[in-house]
C-alpha positions in Angstrom: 0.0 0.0 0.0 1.1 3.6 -0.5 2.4 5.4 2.9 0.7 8.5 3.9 3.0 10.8 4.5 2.6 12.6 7.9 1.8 16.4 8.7 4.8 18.3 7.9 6.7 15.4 5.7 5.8 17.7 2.9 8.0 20.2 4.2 10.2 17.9 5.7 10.2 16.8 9.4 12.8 16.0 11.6 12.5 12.8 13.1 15.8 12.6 16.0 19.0 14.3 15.7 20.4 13.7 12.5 17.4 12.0 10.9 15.0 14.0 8.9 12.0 12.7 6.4 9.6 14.5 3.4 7.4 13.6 0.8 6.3 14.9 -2.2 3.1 14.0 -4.7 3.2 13.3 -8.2 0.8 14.5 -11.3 -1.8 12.8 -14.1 0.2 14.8 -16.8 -0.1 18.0 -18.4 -3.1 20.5 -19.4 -1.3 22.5 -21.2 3.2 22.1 -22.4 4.6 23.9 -25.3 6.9 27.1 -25.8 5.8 30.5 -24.3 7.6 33.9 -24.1 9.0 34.5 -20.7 8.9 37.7 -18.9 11.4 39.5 -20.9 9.3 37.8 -24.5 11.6 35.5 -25.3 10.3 32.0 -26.1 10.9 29.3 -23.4 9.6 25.8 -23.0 6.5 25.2 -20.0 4.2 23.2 -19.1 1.0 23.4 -16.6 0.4 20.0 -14.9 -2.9 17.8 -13.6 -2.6 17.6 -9.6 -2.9 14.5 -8.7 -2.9 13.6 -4.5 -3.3 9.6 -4.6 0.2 8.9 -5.0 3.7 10.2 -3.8 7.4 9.9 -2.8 8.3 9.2 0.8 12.0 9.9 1.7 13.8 9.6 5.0 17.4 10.8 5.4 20.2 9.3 7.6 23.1 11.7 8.6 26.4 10.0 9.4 28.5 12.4 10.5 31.5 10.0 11.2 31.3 9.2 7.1 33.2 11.3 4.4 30.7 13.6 2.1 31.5 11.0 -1.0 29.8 8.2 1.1 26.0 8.6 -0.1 23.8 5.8 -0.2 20.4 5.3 -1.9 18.0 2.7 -1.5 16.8 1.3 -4.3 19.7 1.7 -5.8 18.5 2.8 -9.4 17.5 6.2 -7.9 20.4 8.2 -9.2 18.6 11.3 -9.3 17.5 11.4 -6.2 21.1 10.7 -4.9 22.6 13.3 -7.3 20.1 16.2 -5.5 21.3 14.4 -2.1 24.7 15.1 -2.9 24.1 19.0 -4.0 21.8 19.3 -1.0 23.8 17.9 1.6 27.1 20.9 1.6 24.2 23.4 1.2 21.9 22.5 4.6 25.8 22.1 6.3 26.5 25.3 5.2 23.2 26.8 6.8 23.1 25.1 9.9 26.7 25.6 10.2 27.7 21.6 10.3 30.3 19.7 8.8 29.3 18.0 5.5 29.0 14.6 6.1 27.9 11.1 4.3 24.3 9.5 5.1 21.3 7.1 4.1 18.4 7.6 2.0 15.6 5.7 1.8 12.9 6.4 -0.6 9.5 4.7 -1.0 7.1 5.4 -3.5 4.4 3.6 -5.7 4.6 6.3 -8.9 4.9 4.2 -11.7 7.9 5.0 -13.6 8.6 6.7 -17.5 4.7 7.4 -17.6 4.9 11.2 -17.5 3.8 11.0 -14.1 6.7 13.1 -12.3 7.9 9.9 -10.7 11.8 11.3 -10.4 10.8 14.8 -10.0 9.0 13.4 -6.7 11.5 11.4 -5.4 14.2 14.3 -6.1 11.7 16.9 -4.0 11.4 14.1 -1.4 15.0 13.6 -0.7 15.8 17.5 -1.0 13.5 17.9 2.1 14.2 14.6 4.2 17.8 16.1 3.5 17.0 19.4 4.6 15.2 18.1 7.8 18.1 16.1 9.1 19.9 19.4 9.0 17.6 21.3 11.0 16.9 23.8 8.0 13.9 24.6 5.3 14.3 25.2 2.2 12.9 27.6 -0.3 10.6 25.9 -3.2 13.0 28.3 -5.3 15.8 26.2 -4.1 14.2 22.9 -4.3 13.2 23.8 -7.7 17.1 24.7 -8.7 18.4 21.3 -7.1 15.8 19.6 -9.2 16.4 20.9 -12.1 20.6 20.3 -11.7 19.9 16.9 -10.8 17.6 15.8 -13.6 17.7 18.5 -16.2 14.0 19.1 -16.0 11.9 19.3 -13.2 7.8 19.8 -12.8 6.8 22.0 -10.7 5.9 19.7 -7.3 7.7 21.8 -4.8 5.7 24.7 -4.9 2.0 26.1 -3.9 -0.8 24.0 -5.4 -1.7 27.1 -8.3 -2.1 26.8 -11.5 1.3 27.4 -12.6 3.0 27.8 -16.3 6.3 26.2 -15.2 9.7 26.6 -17.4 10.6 22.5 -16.7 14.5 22.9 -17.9 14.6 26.6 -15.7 13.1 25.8 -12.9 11.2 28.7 -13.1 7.6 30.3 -12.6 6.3 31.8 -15.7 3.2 33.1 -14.5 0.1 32.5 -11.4 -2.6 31.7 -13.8 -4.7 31.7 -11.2 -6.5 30.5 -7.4 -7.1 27.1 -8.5 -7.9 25.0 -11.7 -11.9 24.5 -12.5 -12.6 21.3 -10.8 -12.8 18.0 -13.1 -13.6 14.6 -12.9 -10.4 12.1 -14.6 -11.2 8.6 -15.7 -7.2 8.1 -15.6 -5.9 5.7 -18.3 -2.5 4.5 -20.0 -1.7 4.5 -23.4 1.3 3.0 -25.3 0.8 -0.5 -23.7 1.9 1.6 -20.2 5.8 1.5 -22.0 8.1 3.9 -20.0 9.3 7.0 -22.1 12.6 8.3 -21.9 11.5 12.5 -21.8 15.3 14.1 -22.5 14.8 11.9 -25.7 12.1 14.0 -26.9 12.6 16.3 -29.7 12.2 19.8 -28.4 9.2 22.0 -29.3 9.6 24.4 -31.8 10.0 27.8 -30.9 7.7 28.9 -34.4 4.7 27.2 -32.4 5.0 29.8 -30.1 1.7 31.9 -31.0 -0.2 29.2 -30.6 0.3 28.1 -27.6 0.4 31.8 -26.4 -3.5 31.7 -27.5 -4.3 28.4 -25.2 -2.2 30.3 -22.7 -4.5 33.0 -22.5 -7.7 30.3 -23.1 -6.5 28.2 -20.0 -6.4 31.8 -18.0 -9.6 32.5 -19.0 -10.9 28.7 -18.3 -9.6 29.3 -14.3 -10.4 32.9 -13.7 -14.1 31.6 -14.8 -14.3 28.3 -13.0 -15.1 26.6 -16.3 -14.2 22.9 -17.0 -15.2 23.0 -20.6 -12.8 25.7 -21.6 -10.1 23.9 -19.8 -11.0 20.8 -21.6 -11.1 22.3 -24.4 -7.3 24.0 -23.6 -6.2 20.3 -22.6 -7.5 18.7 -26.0 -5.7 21.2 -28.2 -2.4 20.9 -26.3 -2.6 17.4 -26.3 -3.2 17.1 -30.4 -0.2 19.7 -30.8 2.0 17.2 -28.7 1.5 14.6 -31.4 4.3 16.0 -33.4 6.5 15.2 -30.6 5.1 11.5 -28.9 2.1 10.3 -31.0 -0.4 8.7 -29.1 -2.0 6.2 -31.6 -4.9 6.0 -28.8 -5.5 9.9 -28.7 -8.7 9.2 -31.6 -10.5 6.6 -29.5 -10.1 8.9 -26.0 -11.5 12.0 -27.7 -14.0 9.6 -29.4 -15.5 8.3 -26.2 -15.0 11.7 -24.8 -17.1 12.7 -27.1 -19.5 9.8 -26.9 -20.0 9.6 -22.9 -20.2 14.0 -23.1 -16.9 14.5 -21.6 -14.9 17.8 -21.5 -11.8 16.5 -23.3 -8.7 14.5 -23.0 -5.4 15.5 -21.4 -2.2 13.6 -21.9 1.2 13.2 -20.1 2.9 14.9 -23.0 6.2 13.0 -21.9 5.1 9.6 -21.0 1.9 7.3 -21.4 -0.7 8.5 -19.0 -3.5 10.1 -20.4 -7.5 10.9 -18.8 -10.9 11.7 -20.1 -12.0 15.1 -18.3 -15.3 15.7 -16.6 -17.1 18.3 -15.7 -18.6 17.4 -11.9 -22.1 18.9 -12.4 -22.6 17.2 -15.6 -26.1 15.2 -15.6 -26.3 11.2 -15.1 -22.2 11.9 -14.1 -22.2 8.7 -12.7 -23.7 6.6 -15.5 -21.6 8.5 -17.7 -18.3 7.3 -16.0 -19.4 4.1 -16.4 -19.7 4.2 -20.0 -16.2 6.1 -20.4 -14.7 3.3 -18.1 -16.6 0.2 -20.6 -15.5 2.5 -23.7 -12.0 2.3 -23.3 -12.0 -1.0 -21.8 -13.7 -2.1 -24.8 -10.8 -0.2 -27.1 -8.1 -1.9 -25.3 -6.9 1.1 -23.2 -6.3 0.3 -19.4 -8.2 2.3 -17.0 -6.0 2.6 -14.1 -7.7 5.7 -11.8 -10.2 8.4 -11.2 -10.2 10.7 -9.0 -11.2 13.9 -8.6 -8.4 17.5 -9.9 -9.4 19.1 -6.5 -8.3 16.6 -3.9 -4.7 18.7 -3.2 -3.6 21.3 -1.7 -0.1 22.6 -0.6 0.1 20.1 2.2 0.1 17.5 -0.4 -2.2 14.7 0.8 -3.4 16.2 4.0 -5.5 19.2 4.6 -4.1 22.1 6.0 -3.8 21.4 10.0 -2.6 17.8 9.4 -5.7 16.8 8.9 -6.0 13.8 6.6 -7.9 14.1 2.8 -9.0 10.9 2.2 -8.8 9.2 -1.4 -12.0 10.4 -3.0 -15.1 9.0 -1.8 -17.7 10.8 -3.9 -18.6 14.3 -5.4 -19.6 17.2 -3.1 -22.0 19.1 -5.4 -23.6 22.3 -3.9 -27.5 22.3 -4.1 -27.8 26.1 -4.5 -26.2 29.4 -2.1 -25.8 28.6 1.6 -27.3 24.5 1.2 -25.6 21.9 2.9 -23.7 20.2 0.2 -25.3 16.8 -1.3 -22.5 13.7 -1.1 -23.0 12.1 -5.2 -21.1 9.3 -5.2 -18.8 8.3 -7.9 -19.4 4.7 -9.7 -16.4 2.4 -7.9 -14.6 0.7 -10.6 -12.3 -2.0 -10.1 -8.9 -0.8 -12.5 -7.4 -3.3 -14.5 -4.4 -3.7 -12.6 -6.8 -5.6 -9.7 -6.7 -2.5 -8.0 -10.6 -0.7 -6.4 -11.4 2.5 -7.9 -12.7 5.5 -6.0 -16.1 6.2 -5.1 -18.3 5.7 -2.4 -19.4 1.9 -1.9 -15.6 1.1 -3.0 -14.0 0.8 0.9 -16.9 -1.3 1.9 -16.7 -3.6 -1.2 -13.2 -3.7 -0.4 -14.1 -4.6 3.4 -16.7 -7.3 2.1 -14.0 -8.8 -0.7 -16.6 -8.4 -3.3 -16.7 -6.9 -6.5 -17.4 -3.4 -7.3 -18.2 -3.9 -11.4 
């Protein structure tokens, strides 16, 4: 099972005297990545991701101050990132908290599958950074975090700061612009596509800077779309940027999602424009939602794509998984639709599927299914 993180990990939490732990989430992909002018107009690469709060990286650092700096350790060992930003982060928190660099342990657990576009290494990078930072005794800036990211893997999304809607420059490692308070609030029937086959991202041909008017227009769309609450014009934002990323990764499944979209009246698609997740996007107060999941779900079943999540674009904030005072956001158990100004809100639940990696679904009636060992289809 994934390990909740507890209050604080997120910003890292020290656990003795020279232990120290974090966490950071992943993302569902991208609404929106191509090339945008910066603040000074000259065309840079960014990229505005899906929040996603079920999944994450747990990391927990080990000081050793009797070890030399060059003795780093990572477990598993294949995390090289993560051990390259433990090895820039280390001489930096000594430096602040005025101790001598020193070798250590880090542990990293995490259930983000990997080369899916998810923002599995960005995660466990952000992780270490702050179980590093912890063990120190010292914080660090989500500017800094974002600079060790990018150092240690070349591109970074934007998981170590404020849960905005942010157009992120990935290879920077810098804010482009606050689009906004929050992103209109969707349903996503989560999928993969590709056959779920990893994607290598720095082997990507870049964007091309001529596209740059373009994406300037769904830019200003996708600020119109969250300034207005609406899900359609973000779905609409998502679709387009999705389509454009075909020159770069095709998607030979991108016809059948926007053909059930279509079919089960969806918003649009969004895609990891990097890796092989993808989702059909709903808008919550949409009639029959629930019946209309269903259909989605059976569509792309029925077209060979694996259906591996939904879940709702608002369950996040910037205490990752938790709600602010520690307390704990559960995995989403249904839609909380407002009956009108000042009503209590009516729970609709969300039909619990059962994904086809064995794995329940969210909605309500899932937990008990899960308690009774029966079947949720």
């Amino acid at each position: 099972m994934h390990r909740a993180p507890r209050p604080g990990a997120e910003r890292g939490e020290r656990d003795g005297v020279n232990r120290g732990s974090g966490y950071a989430p992943c993302h569902h992909g991208e609404i929106l990545q191509g090339v945008f002018r910066d603040h000074a107009g000259v065309p840079c690469r960014g990229l505005v991701t899906l929040p996603m709060a079920d999944l994450g990286t747990y990391a927990e650092f080990v000081r050793q101050p009797d070890r030399p700096a060059e003795q780093l350790t990572v477990s598993p060992a294949d995390r090289s990132k993560a051990l390259r930003a433990t090895a820039d982060t280390v001489p930096l928190c000594a430096r602040l908290a005025r101790h001598p660099v020193c070798g250590g342990q880090l542990r990293l657990t995490s259930h983000i599958p990997v080369g899916l576009g998810m923002g599995s290494s960005t995660s466990d990078i952000i992780a270490a950074v702050r179980a590093v930072a912890a063990s120190f005794g010292v914080e660090l800036a989500p500017a800094t975090i974002a600079r060790l990211a990018v150092r240690a893997e070349r591109a970074s999304d934007p998981l170590m700061l404020e849960n905005r809607p942010l157009l992120f420059a990935q290879r920077e490692g810098q804010v482009l612009e606050v689009l906004g308070a929050s992103l209109p609030r969707v349903i996503v029937v989560g999928c993969t596509t590709g056959g779920g086959r990893p994607v290598d991202t720095l082997a990507l041909p870049p964007v091309e800077h001529t596209d740059v008017d373009t994406f300037e227009l769904l830019r200003t769309a996708l600020r119109r779309a969250i300034t207005a609450a609406d899900p359609a014009l973000l779905g609409w934002v998502s679709t387009e940027s999705a389509r454009s990323n075909q020159r770069l990764l095709v998607k030979e499944e991108l016809g059948v999602l926007e053909g059930v979209a279509d079919a089960v009246g969806a918003v649009g698609v969004q895609v990891a424009h990097s890796g092989n997740v993808a989702g059909v996007l709903f808008d919550p107060a949409t009639r029959e939602l629930r019946r209309r999941l269903r259909q989605c779900v059976h569509a792309l079943r029925g077209n060979g794509i694996t259906v591996s999540r939904v879940f709702r674009s608002d369950r996040y904030d910037r205490y990752g998984s938790y709600g602010k005072g520690g307390e704990r956001v559960r995995a989403h158990r249904g839609l909380d639709q407002p009956a009108g100004p000042g009503a209590r809100r009516r729970r609709l639940g969300v039909y619990p599927i059962r994904d086809d990696e064995g794995r329940l679904g969210v909605g309500r009636g899932a937990a008990a299914a899960r308690r009774r060992g029966g079947a949720t289809r």
